[in-house]
Every structure is written in structure tokens, then in C-alpha cells.
N, C-alpha and C positions, 0 to 999 in steps of 0.2 A: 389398189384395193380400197375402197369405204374403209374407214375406221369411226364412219359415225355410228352409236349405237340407234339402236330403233327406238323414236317415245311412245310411250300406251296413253291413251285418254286418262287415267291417274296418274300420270307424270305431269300433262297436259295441265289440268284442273287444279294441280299442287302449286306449280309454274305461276299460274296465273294470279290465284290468292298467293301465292309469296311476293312479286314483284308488284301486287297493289297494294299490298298493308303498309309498305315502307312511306308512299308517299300518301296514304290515308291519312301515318303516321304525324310525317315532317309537317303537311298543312293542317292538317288537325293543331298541332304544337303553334304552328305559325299563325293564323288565323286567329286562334285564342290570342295572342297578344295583341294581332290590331284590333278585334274585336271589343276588349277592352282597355283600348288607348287611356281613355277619358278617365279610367280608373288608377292607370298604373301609374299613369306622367306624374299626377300630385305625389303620391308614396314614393316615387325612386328618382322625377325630375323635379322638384318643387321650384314653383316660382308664383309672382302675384301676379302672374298674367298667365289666364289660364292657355292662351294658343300657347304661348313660349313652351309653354311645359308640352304640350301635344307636339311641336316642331322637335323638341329638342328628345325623346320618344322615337319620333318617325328616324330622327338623325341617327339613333343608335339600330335601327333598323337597317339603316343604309350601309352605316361603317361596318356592323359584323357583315354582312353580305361580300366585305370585299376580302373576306376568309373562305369565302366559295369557290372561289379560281382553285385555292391552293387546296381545297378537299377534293376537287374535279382532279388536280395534278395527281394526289397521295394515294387514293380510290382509285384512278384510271389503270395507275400500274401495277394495284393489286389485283385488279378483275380484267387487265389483260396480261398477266406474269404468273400471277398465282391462282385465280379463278374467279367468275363471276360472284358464284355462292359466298366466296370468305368477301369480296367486298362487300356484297350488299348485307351481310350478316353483322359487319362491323358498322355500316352506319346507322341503321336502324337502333341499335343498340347505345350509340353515342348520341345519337339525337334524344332517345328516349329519355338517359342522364341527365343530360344538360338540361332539358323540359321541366322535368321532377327538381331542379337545384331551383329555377327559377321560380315554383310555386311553393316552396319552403322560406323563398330568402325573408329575413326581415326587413322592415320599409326603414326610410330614411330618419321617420323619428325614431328608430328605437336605437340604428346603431351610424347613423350619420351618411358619411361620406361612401363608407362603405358598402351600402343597400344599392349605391349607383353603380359603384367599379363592378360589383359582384352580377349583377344583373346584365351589364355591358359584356363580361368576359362571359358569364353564362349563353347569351345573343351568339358571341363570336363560335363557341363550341356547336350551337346547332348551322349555323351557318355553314362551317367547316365539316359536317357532318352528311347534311344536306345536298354538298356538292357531286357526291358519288351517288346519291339515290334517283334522281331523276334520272336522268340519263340511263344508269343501270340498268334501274327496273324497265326501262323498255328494251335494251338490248337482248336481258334477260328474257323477257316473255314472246318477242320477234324470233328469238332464235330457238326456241323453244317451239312456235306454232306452226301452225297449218303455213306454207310460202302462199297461197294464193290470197290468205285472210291477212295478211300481215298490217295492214292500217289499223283493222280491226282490232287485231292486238295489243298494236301501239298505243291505240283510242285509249286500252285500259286504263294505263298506266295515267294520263291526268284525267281520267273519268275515277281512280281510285285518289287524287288531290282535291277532286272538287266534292266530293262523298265526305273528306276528312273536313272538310272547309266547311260544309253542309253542317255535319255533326258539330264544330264549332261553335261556330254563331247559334244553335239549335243548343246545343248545351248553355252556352251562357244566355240563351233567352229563356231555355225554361230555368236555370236559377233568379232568374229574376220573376219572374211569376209563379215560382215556389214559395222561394223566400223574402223578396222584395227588394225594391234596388237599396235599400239602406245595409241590408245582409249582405248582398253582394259586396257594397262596398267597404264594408270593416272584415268580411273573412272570405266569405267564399265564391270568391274570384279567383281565390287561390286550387278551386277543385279542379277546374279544366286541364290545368299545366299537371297535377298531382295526379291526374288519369294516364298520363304516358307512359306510370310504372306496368300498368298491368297491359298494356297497349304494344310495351316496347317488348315483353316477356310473349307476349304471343306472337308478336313479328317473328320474334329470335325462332321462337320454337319454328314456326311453319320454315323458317326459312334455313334451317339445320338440319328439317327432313327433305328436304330437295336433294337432287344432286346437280352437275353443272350441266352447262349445254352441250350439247349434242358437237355445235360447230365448233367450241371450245375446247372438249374433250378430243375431236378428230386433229386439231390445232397441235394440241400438245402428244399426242399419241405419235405423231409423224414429226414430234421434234422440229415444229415452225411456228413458234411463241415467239414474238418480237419484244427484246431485251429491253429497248429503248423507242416505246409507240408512241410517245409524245413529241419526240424529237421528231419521229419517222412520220409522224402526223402534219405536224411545220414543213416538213422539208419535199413531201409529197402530194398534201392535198390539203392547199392552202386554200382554192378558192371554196371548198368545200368548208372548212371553218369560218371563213367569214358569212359564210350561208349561215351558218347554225350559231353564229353568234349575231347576228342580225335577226334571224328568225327568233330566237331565245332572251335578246333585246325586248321584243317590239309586245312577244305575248306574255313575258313576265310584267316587264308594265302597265299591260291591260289587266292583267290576271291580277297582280296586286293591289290597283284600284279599285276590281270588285268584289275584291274579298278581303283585304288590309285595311285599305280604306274610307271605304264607302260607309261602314257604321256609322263609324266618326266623322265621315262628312257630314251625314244625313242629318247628327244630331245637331252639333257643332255650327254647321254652317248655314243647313237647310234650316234648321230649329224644327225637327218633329221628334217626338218622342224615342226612347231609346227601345222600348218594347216595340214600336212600330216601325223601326230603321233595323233592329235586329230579325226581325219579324219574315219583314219582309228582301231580306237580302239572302236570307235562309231560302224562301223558296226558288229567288231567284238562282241560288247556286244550285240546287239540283235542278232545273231547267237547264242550265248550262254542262250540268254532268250527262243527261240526255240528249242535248245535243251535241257533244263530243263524240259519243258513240255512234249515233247514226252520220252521223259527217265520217267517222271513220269506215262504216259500211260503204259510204259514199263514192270515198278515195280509193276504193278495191276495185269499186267498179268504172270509177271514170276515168280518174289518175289523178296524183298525187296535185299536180301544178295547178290545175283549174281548179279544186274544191280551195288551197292554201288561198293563189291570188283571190276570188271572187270574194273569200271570207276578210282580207286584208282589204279590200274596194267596200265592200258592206262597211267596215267599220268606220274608213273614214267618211262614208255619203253620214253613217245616224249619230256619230259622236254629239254634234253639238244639239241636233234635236233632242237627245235622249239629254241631257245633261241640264236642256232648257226645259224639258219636264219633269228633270227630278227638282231642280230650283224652285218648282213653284210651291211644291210641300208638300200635293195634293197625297194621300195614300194609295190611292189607285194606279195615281200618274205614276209613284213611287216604285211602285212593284209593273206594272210595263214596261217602263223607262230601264230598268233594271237586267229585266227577261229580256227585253230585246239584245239590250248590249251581249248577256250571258251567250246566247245563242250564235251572236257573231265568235264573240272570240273561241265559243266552245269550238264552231267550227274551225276555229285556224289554229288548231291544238293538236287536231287530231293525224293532218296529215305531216304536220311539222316532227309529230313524233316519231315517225314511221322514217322520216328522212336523215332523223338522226341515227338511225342505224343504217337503211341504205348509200347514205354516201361515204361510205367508209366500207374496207374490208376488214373482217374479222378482225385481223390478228393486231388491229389497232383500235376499233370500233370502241370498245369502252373508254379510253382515255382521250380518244379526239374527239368524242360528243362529248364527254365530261367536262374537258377542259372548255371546248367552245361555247359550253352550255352555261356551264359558271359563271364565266367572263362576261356573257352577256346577261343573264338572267342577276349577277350578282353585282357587278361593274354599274349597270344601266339600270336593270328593271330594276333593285334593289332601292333604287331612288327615289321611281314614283309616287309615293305614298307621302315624304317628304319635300318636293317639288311641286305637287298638289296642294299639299298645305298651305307651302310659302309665296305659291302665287295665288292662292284665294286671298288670304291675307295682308301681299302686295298690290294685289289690284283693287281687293272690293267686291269682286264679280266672282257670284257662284257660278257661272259656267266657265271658269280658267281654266280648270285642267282639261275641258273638253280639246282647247286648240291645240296644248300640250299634246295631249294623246293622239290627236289628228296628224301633228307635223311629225309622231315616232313612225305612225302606223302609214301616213303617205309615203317616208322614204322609204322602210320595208317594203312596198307595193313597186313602188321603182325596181330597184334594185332586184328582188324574187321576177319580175317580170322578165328583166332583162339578163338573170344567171342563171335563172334555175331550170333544171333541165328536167325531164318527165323521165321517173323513176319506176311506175309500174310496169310493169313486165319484162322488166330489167335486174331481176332479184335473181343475184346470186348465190348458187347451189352451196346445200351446206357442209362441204365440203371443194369447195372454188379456193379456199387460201391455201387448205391444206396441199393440195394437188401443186399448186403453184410454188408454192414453198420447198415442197421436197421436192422440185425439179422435172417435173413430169413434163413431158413434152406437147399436150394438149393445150389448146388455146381455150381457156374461160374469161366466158362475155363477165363483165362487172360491173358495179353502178356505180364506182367509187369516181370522184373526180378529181384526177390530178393535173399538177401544172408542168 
């Protein structure tokens, strides 16, 4: 017997705005501090060299990141133990916190030593917060949608990151041509991070009127909840996590280049204005939230594998061109050079996210994209930003991190080419674990890959 209930197009639509506010949320939160590196490094990293203090910034970016794994761990086994809704409910709301502590804290001249611990351990808590939302919100609104649209669903989920990122740099460029960069920088720099109260109170709420998923509810109805999905994750579908920590590698390090990054390249390295590097990286990111979603329409209709690799092969052919036009300074060159990049990695977003729920089955699906996702997105990508810095700085040359990015984004093309199997039309019914679990004698086809 089905024990899945039926969803209405208002469960639908509820679904969809709850599992995208969360990561509106987190890169909103996130975005705002690369976006104003150049602000914060003097007040919480002070040194007489202004990169040191931007390296040593990026660094506290990278370290809370490696509290990702473990919110992927803590998150994965509430929203597959207890329920998608109560995880995603609790990180939205821990992020939101932690955001709001960082645009209160005082700077380092007022109370020293401690404006940097405070600031560090505030990083660690969103980081740690963080780890259960990506991943989620796409399990969440996959399992939730139409089976034939599911890329398209997926798409949401970092078309609602790149929207928060959007808003971001878009907020801290109109305070500064509100108020001017001199305001921005003695007060209100502190507005962006102090917006996640009312940000993190509307996540809560939309996502307390939900209810869980359909595949979820059938899960636990037929009593076949897996006790221990992280472990049953390792020990079943390894080659499948390394897929999704390779794929979650390669597009957090793109992903955080052009949105962490890239301000404070542009200004820092390139030398063009800060209104003009904020300017224009704003429109570059909703380019890139546009094309996330038609690349997810994309992957519905072709399959998952040829939109992922061709977008992985685009990135390494225009890396170093695009990097050698943003170097020259020109503003034009600035914002092409920008859209182009967006548009590659939008594209390899979108089926990457659809896969982190197809190659798993349900009743493990939240904690082994969570945890693979962490691992790579916080382990690796979490570095980028950092790594970038330190080799413009060690070599000389504005275009270093292009090779950088090139030699992440060739091995992922390797490796996706030669593991990754085509997962369209291969979407398992929502109800395939249930059936499975309680013992039912029928045979359901699955995308999950085990070893």
C-alpha cells in the first residue's frame, strides 16, 4: 500500500520558497563578509600590511569551514532520523544567530584581542550551521516535486544562493552610494550581517508551515528510517560520495571566487574601484542565478552527465582568458569576464544538485549528500578565497588563481567523465525505499550507486 500522502500545488510552492530562503539566507550571511574583506580584516585582523590582514580574514574563512563536515554529520541525522522540516528549521535559524553576533561585535580597538576570538568562533557557528542547509534544501524541494522536473528543482536551491549573494554585494554597494565609503566604513558595514534577524525570523516561519516530504513521511510510516545513515552511507555507496565530494569540491571553489572573492580581488589587486568591482559582480551574480536555472531545465531534458561535464570542460577552456580580462581593469572587460565565468559555473550547479539526491536513496539521502557535501564544499572549496590571495601575492601575477581554478576544475572533468553515470530517467519512485525496507518482494530500479 502507498503510504505516501498526495502534495497540492500549495504544498508545492510552500516547498519551494522554504528550501530557498535557507540558502538565500546562508550566502547572503556569507557573501557579505567577503564582500567586505577589505573592511573587516583592519577592525578584527589588524596588521601594517594591508594583504596580511586580508590573508589572515580569508584564513578564518577557511578554518570555520572545516565545522562544515561536522554540521553535514549533526543535520544529516536529524533530517534523516527525525525529519527533513526540524533540520532545515534548525539551521536556518543558527545561521541567522551567528550572522547578527558578527554585525554587533565590537572591533579590535575597542576590546582587543577579543573582537578576533569572537568573530572567529561566530565564522565557526555559521559554518557549522551551514553544513545541513545546502544539501537539504535540495533534498527537500526534489522530494517534494514534480519526478520529471527534478533538475529543475534542484536548480532552485543554488539559484536561491546566488539571489542571496546577488542581494549581498547589491546591499553593500547601495550603502555605499547611499552613504559613502567613509560611513560604510566606521558603522554601517555592520547593516548587512544585522539583516539576518529579520531574514532568519522569516526562513523560521515559512519553514514551520511546511510539513515533511512525502518520501519521508512514507519512510517512517512503514517504520524503515535508517538508525545510523552516515555510517550506512560509507559502508554502501562510497563511490557515490566521492562523486559528491569532488563535485562539491570543485563548484564551491568556483562559487567562492565569484562571489567571496572577486570584490576584493578586483579592488585589491586589479585596482578598480570599489563601487565598480561591487558594481559589477552584482550583476554578474544574477547572470549566474539565470543560468543555473535554465541549465537545470536543460538537465531534465538531456541528462544530467552531458550538461555537468560540458559545463566542467567550458570552465577550464575560459579560466585563464576570463581572468586575463578581468586583470586589465577595463569595466567592461570587468563585468564579461565575470558573466562569462557566472554562466559556466551556474551551469555546473545545477545538475550537480539534482545528483546529490539521486545517487542516494532516501532513507539515507540527507546525511550522505550532507556529509559529502561539507567535506568538499568546506574541506577544499572553503579555501579558495585564501589560496587565491596567497598566490597572487606569491607570484606577482593577477591571473594565478586562474591555473589554480583550472587544475581543480580539470580533475573534476576527469574523474565526473570516467564515474559518473547518467541518472535521468532513473528516478526512483517515491516510495522505492519504503517498499524495500518493509520487505516487499518487488524489485525497484534505483539510482543509488553502491560498491
Amino acid at each position: 500500500m502507498d503510504t505516501t500522502k498526495r502534495t497540492t500545488p500549495p504544498d508545492n510552492k510552500r516547498a519551494i520558497a522554504a528550501g530557498a530562503i535557507g540558502n538565500f539566507i546562508e550566502w547572503f550571511d556569507f557573501v557579505s563578509y567577503g564582500a567586505l574583506a577589505a573592511i573587516l580584516a583592519p577592525r578584527f585582523f589588524p596588521s601594517e600590511n594591508s594583504t596580511v590582514s586580508v590573508i589572515t580574514l580569508f584564513a578564518t574563512f577557511a578554518l570555520a569551514f572545516l565545522f562544515r563536515p561536522l554540521g553535514g554529520f549533526v543535520f544529516g541525522l536529524v533530517g534523516d532520523r527525525v525529519g527533513r522540516r526540524s533540520a532545515l528549521s534548525a539551521s536556518v535559524m543558527l545561521m541567522s544567530l551567528a550572522t547578527v553576533v558578527i554585525g554587533s561585535l565590537p572591533t579590535v580597538e575597542a576590546i582587543g584581542l577579543w573582537a578576533t576570538v569572537l568573530i572567529v568562533l561566530a565564522r565557526c557557528v555559521q559554518a557549522f550551521a551551514a553544513g545541513g542547509e545546502w544539501s537539504g534544501s535540495v533534498v527537500y524541494m526534489v522530494e517534494f516535486g514534480d519526478q520529471r522536473r527534478r533538475s529543475f528543482h534542484a536548480s532552485l536551491t543554488p539559484t536561491g544562493a546566488w539571489l542571496g549573494a546577488m542581494a549581498a554585494v547589491g546591499v553593500v554597494s547601495g550603502l555605499n552610494a547611499v552613504f559613502g565609503q567613509a560611513a560604510v566604513d566606521a558603522w554601517a558595514w555592520r547593516v548587512p550581517f544585522l539583516l539576518a534577524a529579520p531574514l532568519g525570523l522569516i526562513g523560521l516561519y515559512l519553514r514551520l508551515r511546511i510539513r515533511d516530504t512525502p518520501e519521508f513521511e512514507a519512510l517512517k510510516s512503514a517504520d524503515a528510517l535508517e538508525s545510523r545513515p552516515v555510517r550506512e552511507a560509507f559502508r554502501s555507496h562510497k563511490r557515490a560520495l566521492l562523486l559528491i565530494f569532488i563535485g562539491a569540491a570543485t563548484n564551491a571553489t568556483c562559487g567562492y571566487i565569484l562571489l567571496t572573492y572577486m570584490a576584493t580581488y578586483l579592488t585589491t589587486t586589479v585596482g578598480v574601484s570599489r563601487s565598480a568591482a561591487l558594481a559589477t559582480n552584482t550583476i554578474a551574480i544574477g547572470v549566474t542565478a539565470i543560468a543555473t536555472v535554465l541549465f537545470g531545465i536543460a538537465a531534465d531534458r538531456v541528462g544530467r552527465k552531458p550538461v555537468f561535464i560540458g559545463s566542467l570542460l567550458a570552465q577550464v577552456v575560459i579560466v585563464v582568458p576570463v581572468f586575463v580580462v578581468l586583470s586589465h581593469g577595463s569595466v567592461a572587460g570587468i563585468l564579461i569576464g565575470q558573466c562569462v565565468l557566472g554562466v559556466a559555473i551556474g551551469a555546473a550547479h545545477a545538475p550537480f544538485a539534482v545528483l546529490c539526491v539521486e545517487l542516494f536513496p532516501a532513507r539515507v539521502r540527507y546525511a550522505a549528500s550532507g556529509v559529502g557535501y561539507s567535506i568538499g564544499s568546506g574541506v577544499v572549496g572553503g579555501l579558495a578565497p585564501l589560496v587565491a590571495t596567497a598566490l597572487v601575492a606569491a607570484s606577482g601575477s593577477a591571473i594565478a588563481p586562474a591555473f589554480y581554478l583550472g587544475g581543480v576544475v580539470l580533475t573534476a572533468f576527469v574523474v565526473f567523465t570516467a564515474l559518473l553515470p547518467e541518472t535521468r530517467g532513473l528516478n526512483e519512485s517515491r516510495t522505492s525505499d519504503t517498499r524495500h525496507s518493509a520487505g516487499q518482494s518487488s524489485t525497484v530500479r534505483t539510482t543509488a550507486l553502491t560498491e
